[in-house]
C-alpha positions, 0 to 999 in steps of 0.5 A, a space after each residue: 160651336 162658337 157664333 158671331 153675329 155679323 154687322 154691315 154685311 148680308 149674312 146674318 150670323 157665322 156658325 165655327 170651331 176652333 180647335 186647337 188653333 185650327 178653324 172647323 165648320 165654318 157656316 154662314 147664314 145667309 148671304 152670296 150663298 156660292 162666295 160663303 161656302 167657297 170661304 167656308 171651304 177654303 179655311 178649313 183645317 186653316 190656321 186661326 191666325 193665317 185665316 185672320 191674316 189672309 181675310 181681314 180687311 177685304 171689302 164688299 163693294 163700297 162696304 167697310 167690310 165683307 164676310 170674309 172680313 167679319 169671319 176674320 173678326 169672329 175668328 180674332 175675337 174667339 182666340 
């Protein structure tokens, strides 16, 4: 199980596998709870590099970024 520790968002920490390229058991720590599980959900069985791809760069508001941005980073920095 690999953590991130997110920055500039309200959840705290994402919890996920990658195995074999695939992204697993994606969870989030706190945060819009019904926004995370949606994504969690949605990238299961994803591919990393398509996860990376659809998520990066989306914004929260006037953030410079969201959980599904920071998912995306954990996911690029665990490849």
């Amino acid at each position: 199980m690999k953590s991130y520790i997110t920055k500039g968002v309200c959840c705290k920490k994402i919890t996920f596998e990658i195995d074999n390229g695939i992204v697993k058991n994606v969870n989030f720590i706190g945060g819009c709870s019904g926004n995370t599980q949606g994504v969690a959900k949605l990238v299961e069985g994803m591919k990393a590099e398509e996860a990376i791809k659809r998520l990066k760069g989306i914004k929260c508001g006037s953030k410079t970024t969201s959980c599904p941005d920071q998912l995306a980073r954990a996911i690029e920095e665990n490849l």
